[in-house]
BALOBA-1460 file (C-alpha; in Angstrom, 3 decimals):
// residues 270
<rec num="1" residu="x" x="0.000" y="0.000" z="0.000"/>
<rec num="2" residu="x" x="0.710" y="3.715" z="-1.265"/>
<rec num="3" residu="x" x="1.437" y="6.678" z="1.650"/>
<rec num="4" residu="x" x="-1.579" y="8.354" z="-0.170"/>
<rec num="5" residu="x" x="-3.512" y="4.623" z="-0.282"/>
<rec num="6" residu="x" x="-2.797" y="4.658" z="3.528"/>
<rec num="7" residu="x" x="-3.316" y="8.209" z="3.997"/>
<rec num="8" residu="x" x="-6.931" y="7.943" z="2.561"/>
<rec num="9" residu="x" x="-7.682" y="4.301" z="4.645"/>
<rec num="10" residu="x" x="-8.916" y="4.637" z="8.212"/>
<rec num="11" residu="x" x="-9.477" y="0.925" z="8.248"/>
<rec num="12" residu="x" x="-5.906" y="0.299" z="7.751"/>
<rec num="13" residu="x" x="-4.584" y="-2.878" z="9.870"/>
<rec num="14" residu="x" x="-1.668" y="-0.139" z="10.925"/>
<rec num="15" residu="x" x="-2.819" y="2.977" z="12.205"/>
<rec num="16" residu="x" x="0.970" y="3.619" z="13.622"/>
<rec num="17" residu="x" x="2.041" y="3.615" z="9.636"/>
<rec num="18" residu="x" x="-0.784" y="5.654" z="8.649"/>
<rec num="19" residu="x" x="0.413" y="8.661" z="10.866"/>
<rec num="20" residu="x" x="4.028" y="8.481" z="9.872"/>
<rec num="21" residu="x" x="2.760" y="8.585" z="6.246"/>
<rec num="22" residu="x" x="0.359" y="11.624" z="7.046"/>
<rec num="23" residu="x" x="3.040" y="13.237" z="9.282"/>
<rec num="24" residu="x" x="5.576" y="12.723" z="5.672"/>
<rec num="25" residu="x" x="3.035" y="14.445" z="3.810"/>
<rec num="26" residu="x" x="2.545" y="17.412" z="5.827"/>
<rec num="27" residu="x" x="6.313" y="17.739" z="6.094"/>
<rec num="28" residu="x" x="6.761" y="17.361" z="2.285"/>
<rec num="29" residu="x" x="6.580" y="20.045" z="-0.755"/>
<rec num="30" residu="x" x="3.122" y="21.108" z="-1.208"/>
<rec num="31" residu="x" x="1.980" y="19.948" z="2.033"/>
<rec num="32" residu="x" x="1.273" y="22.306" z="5.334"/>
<rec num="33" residu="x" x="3.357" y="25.130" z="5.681"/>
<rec num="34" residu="x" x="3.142" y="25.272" z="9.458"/>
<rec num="35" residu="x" x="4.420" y="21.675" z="9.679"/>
<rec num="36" residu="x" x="7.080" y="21.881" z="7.087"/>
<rec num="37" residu="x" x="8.470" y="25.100" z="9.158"/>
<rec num="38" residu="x" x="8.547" y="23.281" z="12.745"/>
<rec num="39" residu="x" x="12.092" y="22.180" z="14.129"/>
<rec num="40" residu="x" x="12.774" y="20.353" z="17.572"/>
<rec num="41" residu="x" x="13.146" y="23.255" z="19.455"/>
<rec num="42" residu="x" x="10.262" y="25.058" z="18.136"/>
<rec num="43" residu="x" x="7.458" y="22.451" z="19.089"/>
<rec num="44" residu="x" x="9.174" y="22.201" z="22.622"/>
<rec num="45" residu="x" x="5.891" y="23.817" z="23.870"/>
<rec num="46" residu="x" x="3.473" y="22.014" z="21.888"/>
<rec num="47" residu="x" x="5.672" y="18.282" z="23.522"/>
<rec num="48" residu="x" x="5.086" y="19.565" z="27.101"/>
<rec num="49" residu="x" x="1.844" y="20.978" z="26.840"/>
<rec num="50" residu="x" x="-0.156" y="17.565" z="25.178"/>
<rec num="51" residu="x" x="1.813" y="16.033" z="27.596"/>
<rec num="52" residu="x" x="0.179" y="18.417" z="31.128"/>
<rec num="53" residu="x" x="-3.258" y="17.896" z="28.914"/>
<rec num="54" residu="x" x="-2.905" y="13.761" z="29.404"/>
<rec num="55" residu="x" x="-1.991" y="13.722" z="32.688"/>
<rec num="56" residu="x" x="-4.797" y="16.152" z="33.002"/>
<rec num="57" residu="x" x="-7.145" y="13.635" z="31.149"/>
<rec num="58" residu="x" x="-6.214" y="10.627" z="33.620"/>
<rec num="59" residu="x" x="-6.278" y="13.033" z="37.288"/>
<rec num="60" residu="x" x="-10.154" y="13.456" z="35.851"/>
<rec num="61" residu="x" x="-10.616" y="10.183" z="35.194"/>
<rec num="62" residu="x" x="-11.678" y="11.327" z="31.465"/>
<rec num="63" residu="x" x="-10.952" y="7.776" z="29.921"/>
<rec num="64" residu="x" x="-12.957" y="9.072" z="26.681"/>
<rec num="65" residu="x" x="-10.485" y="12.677" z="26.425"/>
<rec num="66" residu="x" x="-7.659" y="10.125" z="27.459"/>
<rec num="67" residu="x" x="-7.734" y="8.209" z="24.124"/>
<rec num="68" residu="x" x="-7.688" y="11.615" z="22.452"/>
<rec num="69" residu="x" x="-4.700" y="13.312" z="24.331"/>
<rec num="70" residu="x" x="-2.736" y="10.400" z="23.782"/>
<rec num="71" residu="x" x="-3.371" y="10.637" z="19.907"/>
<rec num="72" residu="x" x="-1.617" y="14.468" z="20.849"/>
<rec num="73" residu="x" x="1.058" y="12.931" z="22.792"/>
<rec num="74" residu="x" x="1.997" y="10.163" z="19.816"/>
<rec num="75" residu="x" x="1.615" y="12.786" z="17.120"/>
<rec num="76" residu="x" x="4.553" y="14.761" z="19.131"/>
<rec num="77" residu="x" x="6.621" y="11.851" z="19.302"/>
<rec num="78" residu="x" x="5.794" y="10.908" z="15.242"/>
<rec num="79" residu="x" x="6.637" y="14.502" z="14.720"/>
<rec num="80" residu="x" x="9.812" y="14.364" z="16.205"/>
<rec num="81" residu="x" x="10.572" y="11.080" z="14.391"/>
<rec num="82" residu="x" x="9.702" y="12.849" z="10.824"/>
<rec num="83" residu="x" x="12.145" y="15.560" z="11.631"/>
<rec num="84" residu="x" x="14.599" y="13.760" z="12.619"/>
<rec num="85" residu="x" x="14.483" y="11.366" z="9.668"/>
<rec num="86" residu="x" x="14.432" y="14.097" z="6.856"/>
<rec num="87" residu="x" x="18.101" y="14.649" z="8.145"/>
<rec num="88" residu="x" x="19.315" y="10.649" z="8.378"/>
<rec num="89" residu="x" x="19.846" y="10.826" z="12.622"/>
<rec num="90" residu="x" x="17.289" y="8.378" z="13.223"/>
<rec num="91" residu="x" x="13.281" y="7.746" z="12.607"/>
<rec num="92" residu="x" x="10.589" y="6.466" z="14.674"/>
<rec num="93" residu="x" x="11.875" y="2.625" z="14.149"/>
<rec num="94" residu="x" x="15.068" y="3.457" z="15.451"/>
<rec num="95" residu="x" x="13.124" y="5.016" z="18.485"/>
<rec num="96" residu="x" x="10.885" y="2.287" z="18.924"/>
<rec num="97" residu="x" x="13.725" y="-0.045" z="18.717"/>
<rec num="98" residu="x" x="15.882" y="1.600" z="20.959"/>
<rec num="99" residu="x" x="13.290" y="1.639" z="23.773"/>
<rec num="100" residu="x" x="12.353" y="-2.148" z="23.120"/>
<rec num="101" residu="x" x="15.945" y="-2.820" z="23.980"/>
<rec num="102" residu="x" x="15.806" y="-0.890" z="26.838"/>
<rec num="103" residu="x" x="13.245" y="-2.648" z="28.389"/>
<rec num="104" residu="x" x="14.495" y="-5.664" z="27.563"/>
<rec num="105" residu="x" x="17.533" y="-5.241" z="29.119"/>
<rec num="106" residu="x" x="16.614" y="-3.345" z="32.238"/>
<rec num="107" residu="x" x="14.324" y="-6.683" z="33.241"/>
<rec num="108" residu="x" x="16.322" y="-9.377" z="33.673"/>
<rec num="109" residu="x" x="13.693" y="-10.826" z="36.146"/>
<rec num="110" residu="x" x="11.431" y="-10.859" z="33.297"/>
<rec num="111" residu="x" x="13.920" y="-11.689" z="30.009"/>
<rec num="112" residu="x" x="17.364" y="-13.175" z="31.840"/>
<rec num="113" residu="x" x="18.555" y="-14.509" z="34.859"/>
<rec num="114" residu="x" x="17.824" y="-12.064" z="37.859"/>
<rec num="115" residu="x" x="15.911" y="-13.171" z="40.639"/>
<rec num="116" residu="x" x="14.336" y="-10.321" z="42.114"/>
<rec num="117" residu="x" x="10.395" y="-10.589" z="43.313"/>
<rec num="118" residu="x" x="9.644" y="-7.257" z="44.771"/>
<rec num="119" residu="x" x="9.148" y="-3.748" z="43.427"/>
<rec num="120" residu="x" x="11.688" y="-2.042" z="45.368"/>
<rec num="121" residu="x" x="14.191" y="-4.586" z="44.829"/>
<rec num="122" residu="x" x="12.846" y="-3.913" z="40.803"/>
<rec num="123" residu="x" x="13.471" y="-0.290" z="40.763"/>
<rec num="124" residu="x" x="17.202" y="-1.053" z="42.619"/>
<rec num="125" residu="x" x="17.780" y="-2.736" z="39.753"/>
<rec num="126" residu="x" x="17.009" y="-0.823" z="37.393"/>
<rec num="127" residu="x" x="19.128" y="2.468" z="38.846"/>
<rec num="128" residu="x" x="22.030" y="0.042" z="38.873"/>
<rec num="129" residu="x" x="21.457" y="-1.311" z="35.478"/>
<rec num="130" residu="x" x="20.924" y="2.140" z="34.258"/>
<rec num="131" residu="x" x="24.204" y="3.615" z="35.842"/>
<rec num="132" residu="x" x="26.150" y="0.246" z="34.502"/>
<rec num="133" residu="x" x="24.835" y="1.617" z="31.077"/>
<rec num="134" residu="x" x="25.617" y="5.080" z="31.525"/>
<rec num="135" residu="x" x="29.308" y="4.499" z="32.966"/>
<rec num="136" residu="x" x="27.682" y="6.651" z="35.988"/>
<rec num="137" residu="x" x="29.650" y="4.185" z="38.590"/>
<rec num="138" residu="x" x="32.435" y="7.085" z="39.196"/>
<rec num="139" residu="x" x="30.162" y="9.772" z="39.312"/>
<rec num="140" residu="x" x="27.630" y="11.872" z="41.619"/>
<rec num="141" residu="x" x="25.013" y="9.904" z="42.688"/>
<rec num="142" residu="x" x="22.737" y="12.008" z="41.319"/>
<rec num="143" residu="x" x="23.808" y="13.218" z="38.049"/>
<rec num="144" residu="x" x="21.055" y="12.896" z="35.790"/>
<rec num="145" residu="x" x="18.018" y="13.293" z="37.427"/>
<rec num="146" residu="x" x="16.103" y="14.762" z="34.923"/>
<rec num="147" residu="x" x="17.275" y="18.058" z="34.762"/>
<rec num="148" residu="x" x="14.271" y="19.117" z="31.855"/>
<rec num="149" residu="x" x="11.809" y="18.198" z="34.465"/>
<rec num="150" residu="x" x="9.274" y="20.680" z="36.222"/>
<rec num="151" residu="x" x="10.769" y="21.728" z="39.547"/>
<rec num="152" residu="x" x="8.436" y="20.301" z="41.627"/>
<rec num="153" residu="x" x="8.523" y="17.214" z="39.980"/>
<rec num="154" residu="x" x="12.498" y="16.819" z="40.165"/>
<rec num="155" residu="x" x="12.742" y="17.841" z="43.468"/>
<rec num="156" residu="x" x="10.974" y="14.884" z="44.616"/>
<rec num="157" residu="x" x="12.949" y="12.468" z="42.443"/>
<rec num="158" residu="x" x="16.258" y="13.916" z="43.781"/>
<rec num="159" residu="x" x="14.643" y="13.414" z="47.094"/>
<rec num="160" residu="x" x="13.494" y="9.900" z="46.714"/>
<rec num="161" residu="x" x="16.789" y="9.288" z="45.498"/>
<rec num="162" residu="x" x="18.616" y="10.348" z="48.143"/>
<rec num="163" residu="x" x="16.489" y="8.593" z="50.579"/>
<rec num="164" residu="x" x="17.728" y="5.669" z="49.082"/>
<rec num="165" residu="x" x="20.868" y="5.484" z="50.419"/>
<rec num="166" residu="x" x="19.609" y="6.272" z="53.959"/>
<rec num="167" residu="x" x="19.946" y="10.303" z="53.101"/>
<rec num="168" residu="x" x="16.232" y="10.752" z="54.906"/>
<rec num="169" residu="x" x="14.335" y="11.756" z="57.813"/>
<rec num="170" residu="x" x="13.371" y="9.361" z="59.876"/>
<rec num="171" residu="x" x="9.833" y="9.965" z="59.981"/>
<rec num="172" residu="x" x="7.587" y="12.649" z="59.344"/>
<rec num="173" residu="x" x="7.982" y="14.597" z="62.454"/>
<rec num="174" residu="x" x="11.493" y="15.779" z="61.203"/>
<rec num="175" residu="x" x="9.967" y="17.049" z="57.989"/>
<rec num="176" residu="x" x="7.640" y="19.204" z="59.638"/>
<rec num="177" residu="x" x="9.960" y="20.680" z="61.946"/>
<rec num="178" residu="x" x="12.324" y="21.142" z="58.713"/>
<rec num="179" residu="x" x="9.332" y="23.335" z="57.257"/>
<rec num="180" residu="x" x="8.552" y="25.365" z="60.763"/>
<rec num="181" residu="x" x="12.526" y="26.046" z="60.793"/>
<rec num="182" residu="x" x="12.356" y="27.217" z="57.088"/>
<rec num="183" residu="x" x="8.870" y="29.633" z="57.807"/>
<rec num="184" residu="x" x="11.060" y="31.473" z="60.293"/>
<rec num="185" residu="x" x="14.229" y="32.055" z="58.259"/>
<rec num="186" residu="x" x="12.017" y="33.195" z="55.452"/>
<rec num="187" residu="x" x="10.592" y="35.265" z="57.947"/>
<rec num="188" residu="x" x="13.995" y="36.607" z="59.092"/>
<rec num="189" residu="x" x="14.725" y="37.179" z="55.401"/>
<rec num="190" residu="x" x="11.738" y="38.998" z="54.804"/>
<rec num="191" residu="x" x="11.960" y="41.522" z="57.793"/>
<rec num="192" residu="x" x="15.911" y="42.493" z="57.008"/>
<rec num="193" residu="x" x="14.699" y="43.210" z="53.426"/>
<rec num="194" residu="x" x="17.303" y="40.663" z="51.762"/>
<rec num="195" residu="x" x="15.924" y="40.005" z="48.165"/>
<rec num="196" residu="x" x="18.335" y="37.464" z="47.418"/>
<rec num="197" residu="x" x="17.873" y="35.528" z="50.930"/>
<rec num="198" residu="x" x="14.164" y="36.239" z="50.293"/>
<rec num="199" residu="x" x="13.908" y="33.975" z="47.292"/>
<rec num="200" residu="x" x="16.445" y="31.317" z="48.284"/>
<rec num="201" residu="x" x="14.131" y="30.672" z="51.879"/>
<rec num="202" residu="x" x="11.268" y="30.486" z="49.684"/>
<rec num="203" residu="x" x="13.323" y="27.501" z="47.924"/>
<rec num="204" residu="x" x="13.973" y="25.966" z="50.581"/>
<rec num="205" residu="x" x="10.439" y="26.637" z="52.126"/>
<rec num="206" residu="x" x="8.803" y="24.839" z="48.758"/>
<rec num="207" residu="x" x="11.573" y="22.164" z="48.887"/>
<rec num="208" residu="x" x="10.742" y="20.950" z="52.448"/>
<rec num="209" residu="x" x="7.098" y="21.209" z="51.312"/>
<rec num="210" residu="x" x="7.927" y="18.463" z="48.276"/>
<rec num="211" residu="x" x="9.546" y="16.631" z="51.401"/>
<rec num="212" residu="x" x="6.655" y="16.562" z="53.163"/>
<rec num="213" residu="x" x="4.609" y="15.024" z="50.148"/>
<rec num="214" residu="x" x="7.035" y="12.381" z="49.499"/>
<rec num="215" residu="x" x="6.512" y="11.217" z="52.970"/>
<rec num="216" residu="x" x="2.748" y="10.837" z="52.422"/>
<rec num="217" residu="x" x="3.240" y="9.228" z="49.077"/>
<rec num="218" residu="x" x="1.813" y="12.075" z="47.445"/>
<rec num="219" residu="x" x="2.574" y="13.517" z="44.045"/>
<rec num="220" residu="x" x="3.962" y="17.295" z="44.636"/>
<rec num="221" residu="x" x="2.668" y="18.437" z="41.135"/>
<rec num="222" residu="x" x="-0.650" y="16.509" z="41.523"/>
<rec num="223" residu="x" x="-1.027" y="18.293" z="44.749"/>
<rec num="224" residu="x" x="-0.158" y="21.909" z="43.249"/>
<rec num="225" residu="x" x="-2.769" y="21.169" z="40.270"/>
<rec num="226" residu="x" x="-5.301" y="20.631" z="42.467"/>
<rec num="227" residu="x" x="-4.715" y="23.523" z="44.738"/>
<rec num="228" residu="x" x="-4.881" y="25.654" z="41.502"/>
<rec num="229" residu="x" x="-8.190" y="23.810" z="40.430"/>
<rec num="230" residu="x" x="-9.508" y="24.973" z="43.521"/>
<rec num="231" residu="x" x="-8.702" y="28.603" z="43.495"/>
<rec num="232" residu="x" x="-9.756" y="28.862" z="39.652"/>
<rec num="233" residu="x" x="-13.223" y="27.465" z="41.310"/>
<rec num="234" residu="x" x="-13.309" y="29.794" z="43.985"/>
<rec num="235" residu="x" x="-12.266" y="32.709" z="42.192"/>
<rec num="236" residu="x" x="-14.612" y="31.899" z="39.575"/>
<rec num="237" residu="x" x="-17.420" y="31.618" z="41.760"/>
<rec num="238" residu="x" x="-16.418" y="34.741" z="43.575"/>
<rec num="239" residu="x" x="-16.731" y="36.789" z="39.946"/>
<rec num="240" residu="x" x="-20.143" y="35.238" z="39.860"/>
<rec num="241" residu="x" x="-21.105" y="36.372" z="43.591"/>
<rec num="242" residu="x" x="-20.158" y="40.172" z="42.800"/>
<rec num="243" residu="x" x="-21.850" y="40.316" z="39.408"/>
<rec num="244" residu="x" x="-25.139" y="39.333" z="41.372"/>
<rec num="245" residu="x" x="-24.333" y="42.510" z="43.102"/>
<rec num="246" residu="x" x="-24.076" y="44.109" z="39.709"/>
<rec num="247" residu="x" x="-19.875" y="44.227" z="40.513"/>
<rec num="248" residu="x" x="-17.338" y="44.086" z="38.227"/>
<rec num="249" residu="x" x="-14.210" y="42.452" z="39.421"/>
<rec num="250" residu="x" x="-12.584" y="45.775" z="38.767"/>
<rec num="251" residu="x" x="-14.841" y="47.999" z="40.576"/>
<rec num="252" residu="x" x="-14.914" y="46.033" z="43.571"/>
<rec num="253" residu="x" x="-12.700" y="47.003" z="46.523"/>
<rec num="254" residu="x" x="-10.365" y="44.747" z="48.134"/>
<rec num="255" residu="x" x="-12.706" y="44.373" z="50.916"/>
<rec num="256" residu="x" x="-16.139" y="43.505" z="48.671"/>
<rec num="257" residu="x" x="-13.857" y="40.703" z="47.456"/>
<rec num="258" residu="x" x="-12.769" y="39.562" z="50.506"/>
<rec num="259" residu="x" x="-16.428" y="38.708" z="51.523"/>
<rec num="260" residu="x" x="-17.465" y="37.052" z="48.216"/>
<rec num="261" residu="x" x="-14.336" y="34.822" z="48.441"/>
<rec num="262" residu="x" x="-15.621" y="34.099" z="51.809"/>
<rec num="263" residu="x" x="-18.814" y="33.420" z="50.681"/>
<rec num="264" residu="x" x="-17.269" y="31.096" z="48.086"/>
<rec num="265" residu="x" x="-15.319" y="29.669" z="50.377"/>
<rec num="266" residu="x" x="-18.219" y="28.747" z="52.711"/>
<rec num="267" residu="x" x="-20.269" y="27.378" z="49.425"/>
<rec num="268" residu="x" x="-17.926" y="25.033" z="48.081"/>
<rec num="269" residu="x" x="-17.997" y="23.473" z="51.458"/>
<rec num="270" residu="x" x="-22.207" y="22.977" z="51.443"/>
């Protein structure tokens, strides 16, 4: 079969091939001009935001939207692929192969020899196998930890890392004296005026905060999405509270605010 057979053939056994051949297309003379001007770097934004919209998808339990963001997610990947192709570094075989390998080799319990039966003894493993491979024996212990992540996110892997090794506190108690500790010296910061101290206690403020998380086997960024799902709510419902009052959320004073986002608050917990 054709690209433009496949191209025109939803009911095509391979769906995978029928997106690399409509990805070609749109890359190709006389196809989309958008798509033939994109590089790597430039859809950098488009990657990371399909990827916030899936995990978005799967926090609302939207198994429907899922299906759909994922589509986004695999045309980023297909799109990479098709880029990186037109200049002979690799296409989306060699990235499919490449990954297929990986997993192959990082479970020996599954495809070799290894005898290992629990998950944490798995993901041991796998950071050893995974160092082995990256000749990471003679280095820092935690050189590569993602470094492209989101802040919140990498923070708790280079925690979780640590902890590994026995780097931790022993229970959860520590933690929250950590964060009281941290409150003050941002405090102190704050009343001598020191900018720079300012925004390195607030680091270390947010950091002990991701700490605190780990230990209840929460996700840090989870917990920060919801928190701004809930002020979008609130907020929103306090624009709707002042416009009954025929307010504007620019005419209102700080104080007329204050009392619908109390009024808010008290609704959302009816």
């Amino acid at each position: 079969m054709t690209d433009a057979e496949m191209i025109d053939s939803p009911d095509a056994g391979n769906q995978l091939a029928r997106l690399r051949a409509i990805m070609h297309r749109l890359r190709a003379p006389g196809g989309c001009p958008w798509d033939a001007e994109q590089t790597h770097e430039s859809i950098v934004p488009n990657l990371i935001e399909e990827a916030y919209e899936t995990v978005d998808t799967i926090q609302r339990g939207d198994h429907e939207h899922l299906k759909e963001e994922l589509g986004d997610l695999l045309l980023q990947v297909v799109f990479h692929s098709e880029i990186a192709e037109e200049t002979g570094r690799f296409n989306l075989d060699d990235v499919a192969r490449g990954i297929c390998e990986k997993l192959i080799r990082r479970h020996p319990h599954v495809y070799g020899g290894s005898d290992v039966a629990t998950s944490d003894g798995v993901l041991r493993q796998w950071d050893e196998i995974k160092r082995a491979e990256k000749g990471e024996q003679e280095t820092a212990y935690l050189h590569g930890i993602g470094k492209g992540l989101p802040a919140l996110i990498r923070g708790a892997k280079l925690q979780k890392k640590a902890a590994k090794v026995g780097f931790d506190w022993p229970d959860e108690s520590g933690v929250l004296d950590k964060i009281r500790e941290e409150l003050l010296e941002l405090q102190s910061a704050i009343d001598g005026h020191d900018v720079a101290a300012i925004s390195e206690e607030m680091g270390d403020l947010m950091f002990s905060l991701v700490n605190l998380a780990r230990f209840r086997n929460a996700d840090p960024e989870v917990i920060m999405a919801s928190a701004n799902v809930k002020f979008e709510s609130r907020f929103g419902e306090m624009e709707r509270i002042l416009a009954a009052s025929s307010l504007s959320l620019e005419a209102a004073t700080p104080a007329q605010m204050e009392d619908a986002w109390d009024e808010a608050k008290r609704l959302s917990l009816c």
